[in-house]
C-alpha positions as CSV (number, residue, x, y, z in Angstrom):
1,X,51.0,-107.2,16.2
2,X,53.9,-104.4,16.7
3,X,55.6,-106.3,18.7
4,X,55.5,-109.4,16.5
5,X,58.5,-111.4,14.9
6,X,59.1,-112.6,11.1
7,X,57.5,-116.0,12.5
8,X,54.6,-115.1,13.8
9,X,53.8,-112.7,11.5
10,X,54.1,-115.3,8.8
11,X,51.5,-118.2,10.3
12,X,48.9,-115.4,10.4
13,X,49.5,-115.4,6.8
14,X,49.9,-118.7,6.5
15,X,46.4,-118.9,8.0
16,X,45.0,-116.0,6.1
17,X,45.9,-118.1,3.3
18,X,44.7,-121.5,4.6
19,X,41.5,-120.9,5.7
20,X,40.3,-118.1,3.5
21,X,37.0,-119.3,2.5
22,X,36.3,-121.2,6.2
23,X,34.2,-119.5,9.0
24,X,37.3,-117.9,10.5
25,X,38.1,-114.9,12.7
26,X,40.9,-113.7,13.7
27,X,41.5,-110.4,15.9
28,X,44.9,-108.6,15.6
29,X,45.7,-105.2,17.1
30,X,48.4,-103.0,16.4
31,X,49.1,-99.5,17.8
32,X,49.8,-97.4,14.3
33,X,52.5,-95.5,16.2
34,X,54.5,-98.4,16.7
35,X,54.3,-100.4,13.2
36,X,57.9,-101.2,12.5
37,X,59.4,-102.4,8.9
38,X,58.7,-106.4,8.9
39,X,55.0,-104.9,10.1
40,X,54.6,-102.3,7.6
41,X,55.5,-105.0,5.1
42,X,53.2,-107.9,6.3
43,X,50.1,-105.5,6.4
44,X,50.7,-104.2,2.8
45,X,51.4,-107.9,1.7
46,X,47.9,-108.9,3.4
47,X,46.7,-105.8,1.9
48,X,47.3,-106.9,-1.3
49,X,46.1,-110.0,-0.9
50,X,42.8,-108.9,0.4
51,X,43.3,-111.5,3.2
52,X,43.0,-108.7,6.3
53,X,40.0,-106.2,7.0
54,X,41.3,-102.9,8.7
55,X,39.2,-101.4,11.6
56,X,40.8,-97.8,12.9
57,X,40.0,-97.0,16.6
58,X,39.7,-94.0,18.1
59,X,40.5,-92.9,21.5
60,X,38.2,-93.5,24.4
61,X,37.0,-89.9,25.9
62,X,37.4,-89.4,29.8
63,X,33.3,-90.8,29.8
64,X,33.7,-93.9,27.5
65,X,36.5,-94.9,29.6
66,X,34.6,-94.2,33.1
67,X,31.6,-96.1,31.5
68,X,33.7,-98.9,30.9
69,X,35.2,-99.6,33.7
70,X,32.1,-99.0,35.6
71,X,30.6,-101.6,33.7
72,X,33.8,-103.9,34.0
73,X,33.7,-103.6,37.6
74,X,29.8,-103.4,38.0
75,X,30.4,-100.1,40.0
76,X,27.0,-98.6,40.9
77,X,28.5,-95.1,41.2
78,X,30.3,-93.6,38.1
79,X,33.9,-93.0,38.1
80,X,35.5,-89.8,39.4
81,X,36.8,-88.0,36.1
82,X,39.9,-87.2,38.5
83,X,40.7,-90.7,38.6
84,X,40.7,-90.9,34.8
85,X,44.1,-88.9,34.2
86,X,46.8,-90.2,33.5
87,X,50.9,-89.4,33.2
């Protein structure tokens, strides 16, 4: 959703509006480093509206993220740690 425009964030409203009480799910993801203002504003307006439920991640350690991608790529071996660094 950081990267959304006015537009699209207003459908998801529109359909956080819409379909309320119907057997709806919609997943959204956002990075919080990158909410700009139009985003800051949507997600207090769907705040206030009770129409979005917040979930707050937390980073993957170096062994969630070889355990995933061990299990992504069915690897029988686990992943070097080495090859888990990054930048």
């Amino acid at each position: 959703m950081h990267w959304s425009d006015d537009t699209s964030l207003e459908f998801v409203q529109y359909l956080g509006r819409h379909y309320a009480r119907q057997p709806l799910t919609v997943l959204l993801t956002y990075r919080s480093d990158e909410i700009g203002p139009s985003l800051r504003h949507w997600l207090a307006h769907m705040d206030r509206e009770r129409l979005a439920h917040e979930i707050a991640l937390t980073h993957l350690t170096h062994s969630e993220t070889g355990a995933m991608l061990q299990a992504i790529f069915k690897l029988k071996r686990p992943v070097p740690a080495y090859s888990l660094v990054c930048c």
